[in-house]
N, C-alpha and C positions, 0 to 999 in steps of 0.2 A: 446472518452475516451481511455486513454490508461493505460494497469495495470500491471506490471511488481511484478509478486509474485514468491517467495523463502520457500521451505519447513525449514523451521526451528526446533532447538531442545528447543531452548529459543531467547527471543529477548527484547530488551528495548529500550526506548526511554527518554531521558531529553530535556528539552525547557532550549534555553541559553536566559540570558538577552542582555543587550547592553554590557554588561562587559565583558560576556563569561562565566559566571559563572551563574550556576541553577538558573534559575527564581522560585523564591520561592514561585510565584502564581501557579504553574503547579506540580505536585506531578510525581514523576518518575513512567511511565507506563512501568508491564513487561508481558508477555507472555511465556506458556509453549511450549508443542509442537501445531506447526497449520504451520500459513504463516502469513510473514510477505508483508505487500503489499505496492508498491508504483504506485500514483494512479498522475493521469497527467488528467487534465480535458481542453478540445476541447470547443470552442466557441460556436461548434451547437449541444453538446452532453445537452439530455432533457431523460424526466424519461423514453419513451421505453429504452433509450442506455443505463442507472444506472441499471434499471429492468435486462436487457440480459446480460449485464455485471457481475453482483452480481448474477444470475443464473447461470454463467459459472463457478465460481470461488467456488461458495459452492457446484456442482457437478463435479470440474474438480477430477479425479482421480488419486490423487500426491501420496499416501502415501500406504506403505506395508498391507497385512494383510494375515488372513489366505486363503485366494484364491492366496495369489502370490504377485508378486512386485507389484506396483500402480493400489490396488485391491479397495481403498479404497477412498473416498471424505474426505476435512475436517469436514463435516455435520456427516458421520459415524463412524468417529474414534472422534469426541468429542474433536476436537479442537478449538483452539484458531488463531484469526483473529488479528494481528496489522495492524492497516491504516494508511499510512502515504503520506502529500499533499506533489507533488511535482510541480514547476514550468514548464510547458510545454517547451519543450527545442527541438530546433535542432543545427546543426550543421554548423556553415560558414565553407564554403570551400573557402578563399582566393587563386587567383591564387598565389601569393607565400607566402611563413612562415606557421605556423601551424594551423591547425581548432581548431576552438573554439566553446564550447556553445555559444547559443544568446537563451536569454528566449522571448518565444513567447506566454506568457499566454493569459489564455482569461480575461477578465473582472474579475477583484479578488471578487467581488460579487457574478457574478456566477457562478465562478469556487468553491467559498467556499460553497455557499447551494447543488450544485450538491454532492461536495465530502460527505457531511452531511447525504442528502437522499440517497448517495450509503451505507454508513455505517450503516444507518436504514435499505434497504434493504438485508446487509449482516443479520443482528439483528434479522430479520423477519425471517430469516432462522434457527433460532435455534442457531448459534454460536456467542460466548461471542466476543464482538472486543472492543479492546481497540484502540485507538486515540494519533496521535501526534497534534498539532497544527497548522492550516492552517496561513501560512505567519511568520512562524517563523523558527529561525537557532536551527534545533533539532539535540542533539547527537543522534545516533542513533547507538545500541550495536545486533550482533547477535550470534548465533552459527548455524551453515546453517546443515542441517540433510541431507546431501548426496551426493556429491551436486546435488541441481533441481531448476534449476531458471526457469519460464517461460514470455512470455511475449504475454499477451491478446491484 
């Protein structure tokens, strides 16, 4: 699994249909301040790697407080979690012209209950996460709070 999270000040998310325009089955998800996450799921990732994973992320120490700069967890300052599935990706390296992504997911079955039971166990942590839609084309809006990008 891999989790690439961003301290944010706000964030959102819309699901597009086939048109490009809002799927009306999906209600526009937003979030205050927290992190916004994008979550890549591995062929042999199972619930130890969700578990240590979603323990890293609601103790990681991203945000100010009154002890000092990243004094603080999203669990302690009472933030918000957006999740968002991404297709496992690397990179062709052609010997000539330019790299390109090439998706290398794992099984869209299991990549989706994994990413599920990781947002359960974000939930079990005490922080509110909102959800984009596993296998769909989401707009995805932020305001990044510092910048702090990390990558788990």
């Amino acid at each position: 699994m891999r989790v690439s999270l961003q301290r944010v000040a706000e964030a959102s998310i819309i699901v597009l249909n086939e048109l490009g325009t809002p799927d009306p089955t999906f209600d526009m998800t937003q979030i205050g301040p927290g992190l916004m996450l994008t979550v890549e799921v591995e062929p042999d990732d199972d619930e130890d790697t969700l578990a240590r994973m979603a323990h890293r992320v609601l103790t990681l120490r991203c945000f100010d407080g009154p002890r000092g700069k990243l004094s603080l967890s999203v669990q302690e300052m009472r933030g918000e979690i957006l999740s968002i599935p991404q297709p496992l990706t690397t990179l062709e390296r052609p010997a000539t012209g330019r790299p390109r992504p090439v998706s290398q997911d794992a099984d869209d079955e299991h990549a989706n209950l994994v990413w599920i039971r990781f947002n359960e166990a974000l939930r079990s942590g005490g922080v509110p996460v909102r959800e984009g839609r596993f296998g769909a084309h989401m707009r995805v809006g932020s305001v990044a709070d510092g910048p702090l990008l990390v990558r788990l």
